[in-house]
C-alpha positions as CSV (number, residue, x, y, z in Angstrom):
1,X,-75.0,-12.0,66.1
2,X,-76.0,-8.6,65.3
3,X,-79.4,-7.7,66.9
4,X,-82.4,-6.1,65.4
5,X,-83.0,-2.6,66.0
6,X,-86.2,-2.0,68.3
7,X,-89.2,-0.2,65.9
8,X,-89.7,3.3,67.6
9,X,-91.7,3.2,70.9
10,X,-90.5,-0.5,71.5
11,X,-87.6,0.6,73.5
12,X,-87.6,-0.4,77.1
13,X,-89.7,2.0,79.1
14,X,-88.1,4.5,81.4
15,X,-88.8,3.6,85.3
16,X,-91.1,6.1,87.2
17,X,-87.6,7.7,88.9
18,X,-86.3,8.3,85.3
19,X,-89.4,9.8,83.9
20,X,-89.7,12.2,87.0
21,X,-86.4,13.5,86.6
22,X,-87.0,14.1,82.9
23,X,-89.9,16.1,84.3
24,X,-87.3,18.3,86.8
25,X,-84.8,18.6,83.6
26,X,-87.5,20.2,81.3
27,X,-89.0,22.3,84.2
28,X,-86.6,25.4,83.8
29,X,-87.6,25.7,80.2
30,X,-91.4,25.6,81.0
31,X,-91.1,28.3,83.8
32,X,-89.6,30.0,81.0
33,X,-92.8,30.0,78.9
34,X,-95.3,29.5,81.4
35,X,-96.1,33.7,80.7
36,X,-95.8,33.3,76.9
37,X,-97.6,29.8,77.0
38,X,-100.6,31.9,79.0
39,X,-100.8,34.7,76.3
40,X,-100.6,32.3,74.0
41,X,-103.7,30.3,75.4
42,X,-102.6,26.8,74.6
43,X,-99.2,25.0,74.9
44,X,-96.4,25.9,72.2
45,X,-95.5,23.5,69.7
46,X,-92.1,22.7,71.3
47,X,-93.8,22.0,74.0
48,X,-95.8,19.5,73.0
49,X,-93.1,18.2,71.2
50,X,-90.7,18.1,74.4
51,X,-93.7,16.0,76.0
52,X,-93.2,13.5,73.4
53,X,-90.1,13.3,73.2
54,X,-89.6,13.0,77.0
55,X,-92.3,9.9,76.9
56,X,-94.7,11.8,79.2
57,X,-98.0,10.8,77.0
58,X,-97.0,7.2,76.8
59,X,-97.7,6.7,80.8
60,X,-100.7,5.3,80.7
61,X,-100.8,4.5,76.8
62,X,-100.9,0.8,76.4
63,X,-98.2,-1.2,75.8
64,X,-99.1,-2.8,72.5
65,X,-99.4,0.7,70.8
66,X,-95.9,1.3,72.2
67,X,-96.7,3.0,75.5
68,X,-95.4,2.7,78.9
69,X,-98.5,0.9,80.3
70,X,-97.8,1.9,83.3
71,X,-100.2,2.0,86.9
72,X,-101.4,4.9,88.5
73,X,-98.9,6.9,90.3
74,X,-95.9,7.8,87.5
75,X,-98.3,10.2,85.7
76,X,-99.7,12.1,88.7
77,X,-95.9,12.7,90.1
78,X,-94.6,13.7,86.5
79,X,-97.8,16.1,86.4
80,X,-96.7,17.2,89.9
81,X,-93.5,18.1,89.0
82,X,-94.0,20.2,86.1
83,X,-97.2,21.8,87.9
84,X,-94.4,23.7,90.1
85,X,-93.6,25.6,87.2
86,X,-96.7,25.5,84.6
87,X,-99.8,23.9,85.7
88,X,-101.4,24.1,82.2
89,X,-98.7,21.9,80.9
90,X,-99.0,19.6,83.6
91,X,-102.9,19.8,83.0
92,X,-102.4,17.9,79.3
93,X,-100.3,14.9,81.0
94,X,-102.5,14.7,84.3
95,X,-105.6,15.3,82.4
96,X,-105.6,15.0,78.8
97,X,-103.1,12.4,79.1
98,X,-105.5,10.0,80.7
99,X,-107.8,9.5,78.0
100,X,-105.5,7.2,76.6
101,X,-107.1,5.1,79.5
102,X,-110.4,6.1,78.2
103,X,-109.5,5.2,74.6
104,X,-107.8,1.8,75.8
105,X,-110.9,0.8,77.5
106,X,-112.9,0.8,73.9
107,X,-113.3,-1.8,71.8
108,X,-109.9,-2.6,69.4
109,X,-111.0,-1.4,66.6
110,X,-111.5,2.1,68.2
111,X,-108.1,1.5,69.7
112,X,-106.2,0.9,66.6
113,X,-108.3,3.5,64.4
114,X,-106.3,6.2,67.0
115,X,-103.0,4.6,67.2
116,X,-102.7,3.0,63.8
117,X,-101.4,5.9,62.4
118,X,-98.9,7.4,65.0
119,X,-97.7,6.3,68.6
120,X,-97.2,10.1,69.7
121,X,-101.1,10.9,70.5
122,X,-102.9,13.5,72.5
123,X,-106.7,12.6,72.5
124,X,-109.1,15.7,73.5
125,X,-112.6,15.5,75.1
126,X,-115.6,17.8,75.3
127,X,-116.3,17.3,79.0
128,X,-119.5,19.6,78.8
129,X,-122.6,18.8,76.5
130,X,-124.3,22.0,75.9
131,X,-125.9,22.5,72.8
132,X,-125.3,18.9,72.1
133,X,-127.0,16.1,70.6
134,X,-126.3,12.5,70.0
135,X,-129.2,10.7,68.3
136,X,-129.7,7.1,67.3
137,X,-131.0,6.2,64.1
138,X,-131.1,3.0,61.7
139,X,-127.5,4.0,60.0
140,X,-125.7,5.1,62.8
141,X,-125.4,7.9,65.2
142,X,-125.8,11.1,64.4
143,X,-123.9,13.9,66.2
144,X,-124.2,17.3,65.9
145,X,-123.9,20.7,68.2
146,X,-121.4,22.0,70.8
147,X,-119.5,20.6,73.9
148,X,-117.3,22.9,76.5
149,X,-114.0,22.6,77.8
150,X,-111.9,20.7,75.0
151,X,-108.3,20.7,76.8
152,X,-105.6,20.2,74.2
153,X,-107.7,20.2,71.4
154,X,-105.5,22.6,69.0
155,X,-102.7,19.6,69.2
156,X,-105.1,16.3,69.0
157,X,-106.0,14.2,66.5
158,X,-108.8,12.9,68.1
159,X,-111.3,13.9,70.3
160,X,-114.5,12.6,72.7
161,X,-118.0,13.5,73.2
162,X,-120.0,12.5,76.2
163,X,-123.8,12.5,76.6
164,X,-127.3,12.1,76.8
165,X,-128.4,9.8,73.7
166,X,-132.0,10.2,72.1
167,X,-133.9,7.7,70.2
168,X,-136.3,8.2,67.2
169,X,-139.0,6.2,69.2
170,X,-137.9,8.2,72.7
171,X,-137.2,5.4,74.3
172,X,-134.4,5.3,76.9
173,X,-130.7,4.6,75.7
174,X,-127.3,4.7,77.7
175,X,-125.3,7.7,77.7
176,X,-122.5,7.8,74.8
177,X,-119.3,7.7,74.5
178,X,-118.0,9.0,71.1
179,X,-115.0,9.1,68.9
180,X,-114.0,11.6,66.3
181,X,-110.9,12.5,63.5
182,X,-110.2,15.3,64.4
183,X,-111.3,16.5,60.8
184,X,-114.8,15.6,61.8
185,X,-115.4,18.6,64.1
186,X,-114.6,22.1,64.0
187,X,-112.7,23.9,67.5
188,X,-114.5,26.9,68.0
189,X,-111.7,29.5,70.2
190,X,-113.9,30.4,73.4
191,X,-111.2,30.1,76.1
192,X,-111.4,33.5,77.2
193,X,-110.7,32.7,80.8
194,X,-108.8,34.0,84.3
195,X,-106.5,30.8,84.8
196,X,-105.6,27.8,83.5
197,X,-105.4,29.7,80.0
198,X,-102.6,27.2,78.2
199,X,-104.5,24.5,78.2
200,X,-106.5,25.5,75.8
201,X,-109.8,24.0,76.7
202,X,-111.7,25.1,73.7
203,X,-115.1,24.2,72.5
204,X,-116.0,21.2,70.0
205,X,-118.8,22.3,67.3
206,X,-119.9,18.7,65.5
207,X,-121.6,20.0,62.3
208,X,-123.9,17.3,62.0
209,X,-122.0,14.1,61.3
210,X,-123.4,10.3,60.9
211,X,-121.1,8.3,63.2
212,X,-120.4,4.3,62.3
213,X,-121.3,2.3,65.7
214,X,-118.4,1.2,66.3
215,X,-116.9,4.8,67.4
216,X,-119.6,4.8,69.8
217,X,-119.6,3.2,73.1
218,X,-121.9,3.0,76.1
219,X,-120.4,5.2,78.3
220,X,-121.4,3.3,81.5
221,X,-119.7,0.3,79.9
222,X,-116.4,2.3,79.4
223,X,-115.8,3.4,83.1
224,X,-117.1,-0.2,84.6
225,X,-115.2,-3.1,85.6
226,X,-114.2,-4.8,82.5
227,X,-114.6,-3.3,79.7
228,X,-114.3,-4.1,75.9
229,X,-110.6,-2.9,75.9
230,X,-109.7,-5.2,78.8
231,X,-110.3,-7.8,76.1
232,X,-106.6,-7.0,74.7
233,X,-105.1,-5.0,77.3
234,X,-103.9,-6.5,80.9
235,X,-102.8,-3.2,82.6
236,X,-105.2,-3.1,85.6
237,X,-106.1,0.8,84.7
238,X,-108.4,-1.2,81.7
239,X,-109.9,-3.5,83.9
240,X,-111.1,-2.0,87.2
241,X,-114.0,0.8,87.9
242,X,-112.6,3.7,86.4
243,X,-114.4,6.5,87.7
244,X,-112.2,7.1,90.8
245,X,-108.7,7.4,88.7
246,X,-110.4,10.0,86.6
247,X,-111.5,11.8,89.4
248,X,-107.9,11.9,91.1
249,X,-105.9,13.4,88.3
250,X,-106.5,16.9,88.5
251,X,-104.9,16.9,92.3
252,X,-101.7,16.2,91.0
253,X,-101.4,19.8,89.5
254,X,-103.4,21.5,92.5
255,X,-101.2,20.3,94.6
256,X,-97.9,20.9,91.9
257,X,-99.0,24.4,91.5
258,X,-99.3,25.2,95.2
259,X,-95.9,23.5,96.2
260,X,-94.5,25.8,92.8
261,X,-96.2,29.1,94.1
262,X,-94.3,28.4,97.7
263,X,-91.2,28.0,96.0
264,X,-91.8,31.4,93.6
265,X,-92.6,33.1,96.8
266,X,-89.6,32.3,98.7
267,X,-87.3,33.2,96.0
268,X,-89.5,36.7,95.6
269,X,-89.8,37.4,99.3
270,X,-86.1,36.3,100.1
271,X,-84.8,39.4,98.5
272,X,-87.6,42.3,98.7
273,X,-87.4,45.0,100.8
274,X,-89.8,47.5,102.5
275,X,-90.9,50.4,100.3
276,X,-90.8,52.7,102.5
277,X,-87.6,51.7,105.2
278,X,-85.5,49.2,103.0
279,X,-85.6,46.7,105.6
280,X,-86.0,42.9,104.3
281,X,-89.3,41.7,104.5
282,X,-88.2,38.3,104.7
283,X,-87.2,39.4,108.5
284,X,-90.9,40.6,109.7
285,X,-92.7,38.1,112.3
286,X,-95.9,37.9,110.5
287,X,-94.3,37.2,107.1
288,X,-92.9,34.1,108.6
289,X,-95.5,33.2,110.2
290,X,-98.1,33.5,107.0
291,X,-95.2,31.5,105.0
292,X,-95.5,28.9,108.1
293,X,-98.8,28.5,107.4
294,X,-99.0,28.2,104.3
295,X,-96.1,26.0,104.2
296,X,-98.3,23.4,106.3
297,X,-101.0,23.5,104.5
298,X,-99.2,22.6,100.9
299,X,-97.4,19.8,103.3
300,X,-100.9,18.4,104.3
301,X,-101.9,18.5,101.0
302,X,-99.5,16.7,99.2
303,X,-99.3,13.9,102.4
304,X,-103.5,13.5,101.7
305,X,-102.7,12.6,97.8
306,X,-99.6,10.5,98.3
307,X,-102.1,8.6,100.8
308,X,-104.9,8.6,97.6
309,X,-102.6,7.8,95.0
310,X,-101.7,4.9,97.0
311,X,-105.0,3.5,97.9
312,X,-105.7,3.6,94.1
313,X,-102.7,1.9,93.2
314,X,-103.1,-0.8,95.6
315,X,-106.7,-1.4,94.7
316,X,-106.1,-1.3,91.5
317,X,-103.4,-4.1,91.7
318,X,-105.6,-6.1,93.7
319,X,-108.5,-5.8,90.8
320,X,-110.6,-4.7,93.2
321,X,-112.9,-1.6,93.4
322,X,-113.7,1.1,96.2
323,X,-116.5,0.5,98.8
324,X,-118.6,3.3,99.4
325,X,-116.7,4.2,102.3
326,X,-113.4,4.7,100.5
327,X,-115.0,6.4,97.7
328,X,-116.7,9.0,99.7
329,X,-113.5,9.2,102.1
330,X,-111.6,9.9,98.6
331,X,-113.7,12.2,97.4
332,X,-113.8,14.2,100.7
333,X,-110.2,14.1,101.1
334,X,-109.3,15.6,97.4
335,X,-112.1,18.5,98.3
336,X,-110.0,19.3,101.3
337,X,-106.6,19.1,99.1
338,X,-108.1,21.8,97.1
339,X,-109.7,23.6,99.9
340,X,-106.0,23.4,101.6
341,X,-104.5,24.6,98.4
342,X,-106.8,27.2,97.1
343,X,-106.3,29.0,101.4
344,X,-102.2,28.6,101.2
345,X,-101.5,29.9,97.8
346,X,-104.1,33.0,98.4
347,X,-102.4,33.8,101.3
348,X,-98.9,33.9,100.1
349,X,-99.9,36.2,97.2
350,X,-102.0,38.3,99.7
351,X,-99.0,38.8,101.7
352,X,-96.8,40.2,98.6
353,X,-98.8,43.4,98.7
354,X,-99.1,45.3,95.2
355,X,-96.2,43.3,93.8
356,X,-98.4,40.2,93.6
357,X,-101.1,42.1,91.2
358,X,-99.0,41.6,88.6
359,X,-100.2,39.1,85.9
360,X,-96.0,38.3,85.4
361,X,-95.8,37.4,89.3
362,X,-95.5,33.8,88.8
363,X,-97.3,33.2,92.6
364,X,-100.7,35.3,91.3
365,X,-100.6,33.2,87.8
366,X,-100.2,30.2,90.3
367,X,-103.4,31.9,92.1
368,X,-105.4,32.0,89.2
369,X,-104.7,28.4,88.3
370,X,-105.9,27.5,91.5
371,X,-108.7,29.0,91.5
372,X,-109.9,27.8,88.4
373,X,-109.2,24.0,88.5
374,X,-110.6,24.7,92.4
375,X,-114.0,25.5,90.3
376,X,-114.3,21.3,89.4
377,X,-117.0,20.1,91.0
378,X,-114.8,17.1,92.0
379,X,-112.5,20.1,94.3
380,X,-116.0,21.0,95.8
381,X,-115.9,20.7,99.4
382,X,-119.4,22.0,100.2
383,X,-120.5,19.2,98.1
384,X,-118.5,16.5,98.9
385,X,-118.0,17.4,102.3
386,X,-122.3,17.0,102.9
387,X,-122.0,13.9,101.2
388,X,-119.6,12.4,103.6
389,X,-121.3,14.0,106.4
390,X,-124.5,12.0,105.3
391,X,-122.4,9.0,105.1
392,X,-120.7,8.9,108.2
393,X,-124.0,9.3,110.2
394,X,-125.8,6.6,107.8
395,X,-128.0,9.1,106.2
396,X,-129.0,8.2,102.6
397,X,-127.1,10.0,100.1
398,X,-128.1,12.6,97.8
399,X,-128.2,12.0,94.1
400,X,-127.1,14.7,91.6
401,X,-131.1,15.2,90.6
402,X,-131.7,15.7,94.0
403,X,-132.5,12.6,95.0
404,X,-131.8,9.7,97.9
405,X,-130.3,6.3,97.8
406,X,-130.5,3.9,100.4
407,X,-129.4,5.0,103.7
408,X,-125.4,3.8,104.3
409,X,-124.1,2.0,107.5
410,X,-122.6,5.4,109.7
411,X,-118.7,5.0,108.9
412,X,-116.5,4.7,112.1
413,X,-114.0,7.5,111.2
């Protein structure tokens, strides 16, 4: 008996092993572009295609639009990997590449408006609401002004808005979560920037568009336990609190990036020599000990995600959220990864003297991208470190508007 050809994207999905050394095959290439993808300001087109093609943006798609459905974990190590060589690429599967969580999590309709079409999808969202407005009337929602920071956007055919909601009456409504063709909304070319520059993290102008209520969704509701999509979708990533994943994927390519600028230095350093005497720098005390530094740093880095990636992972599995201790443990923990990153990667570009003012010198481009994506607030430390200070000695905690919540039991570690 002859079998039936499997439609495309029904194929059995690569393991996690298999997709990260897909990741390791394409990574010569990217280094390759990583300057031209930079001047360029968003990823190439055979980039994006090679993302595709290698399955990287099906991860965390669901399995019934012919994604890999997989748990948390395979998309930060992929994102890792290619992070060593281009952190803006890694940026659009560690980042953009997880709003196919966000979109699973909606209702089915919204679900099957974005995959109906095509299985390869990139979904953008304006993270910042600036001149923004979302406003709820009798036919709809209508949407109209400007949000920031649109990674991807040039290559997806949908995008997000977040934000406030106002009501014709002024009474209080839930912030929104909203949905858009991409022919909907105009990308207005603003990233002008020091790092980070291929991801192309654009701004989104709405001009004033009526939106059906079914591309709008409560925005609470979509990062809470449970939401609409878990209706049709088993993976535990639509089920369980959200919030915490979405926080943790950015670490993935801070700590990439710095274990890539280590590497670039070592291959630069290994064969200069003095200026002035010819004599190998790689041979000079304080050069090793700067790289031994630096080299523990990265080590501890990467050892404090593994450890978060885990925790996720396993919670996650379990169906069962964070206490308040492990949240604000997490979020100290990826503020130190940064912190830890952002300190190793500065000194090893430090150390190369003039030749690391380049904008070519792959370590300095690594710099930049670290101080950049260090700029989240979620890579804060001086923010995140107060807040676990006020938890471990049971102080209440302080609210974004400057309030307090109840006062916490003091944590034992």
């Amino acid at each position: 008996m002859v079998k039936k050809a499997r439609p495309p994207g029904r194929r059995s999905p690569p393991t996690p092993e298999q997709l990260v050394g897909r990741a390791r095959e394409l990574a010569p290439v990217l280094r390759e572009r990583a300057q031209a993808t930079e001047a360029l300001r968003r990823l190439p087109d055979e980039t994006m295609r090679a993302l595709y093609d290698a399955g990287f943006l099906r991860i965390l798609q669901p399995k019934r639009y012919g994604g890999y459905g997989m748990g948390w974990g395979p998309n930060t190590r992929v994102a890792r990997e290619l992070a060593k060589v281009c952190p803006s690429t890694a940026w659009i599967i560690a980042v953009v590449g997880m709003h196919s969580t966000v979109v699973a999590r909606l209702p089915k309709r919204c679900q099957d408006a974005v995959w109906g079409t095509s299985e390869d999808m990139l979904i953008s969202t304006g993270s910042a609401q600036t001149t923004g407005t979302i406003r709820k009337t009798a036919e709809g929602y209508r949407v109209a002004g400007t949000w920031r920071f649109a990674s991807g956007v040039d290559h997806a055919p949908w995008v997000m808005v977040a934000g406030r909601v106002e009501t014709e009456d002024g009474s209080a409504h839930p912030n929104a979560r909203v949905l858009f063709p991409k022919g909907e909304i105009e990308v207005v070319d603003t990233w002008y920037v020091e790092g980070m520059c291929g991801t192309g993290s654009k701004d989104i102008n709405v001009p004033d568009v009526l939106v059906p209520e079914w591309r709008v969704e409560n925005a609470m509701r979509n990062f809470g336990a449970n939401p609409p999509g878990a209706a049709v979708n088993d993976d535990y990533l639509c089920q369980v609190p959200f919030q915490p994943y979405f926080s943790n994927a950015l670490f993935s390519v801070i700590v990439g990036s710095a274990e890539g600028a280590y590497m670039d230095y070592l291959e630069i350093t290994g064969v200069r020599k003095g200026a002035i005497f010819g004599n190998p720098i790689r041979e000079l005390a304080h050069v090793q000990q700067r790289l031994a530094e630096s080299s523990a740093e990265i080590k501890s880095a990467g050892l404090l995600y593994d450890w978060a990636v885990r925790l996720l992972h396993e919670r996650g599995i379990a169906r069962s959220g964070l206490s308040a201790s492990d949240s604000v443990e997490l979020a100290r923990d990826r503020a130190f990864i940064a912190k830890l990153c952002v300190s190793a990667v500065t000194r090893l570009v430090r150390q190369m003297g003039a030749m690391g003012l380049g904008d070519d010198n792959p370590v300095q481009r690594h710099y930049r991208d670290q101080l950049v994506m260090a700029s989240q607030i979620g890579a804060n430390w001086d923010h995140h470190g107060t807040a676990f200070g006020r938890h471990a000695f049971g102080l209440a905690a302080v609210t974004p508007g400057g309030g307090v919540t109840a006062a916490a039991p003091a944590a034992k570690n």
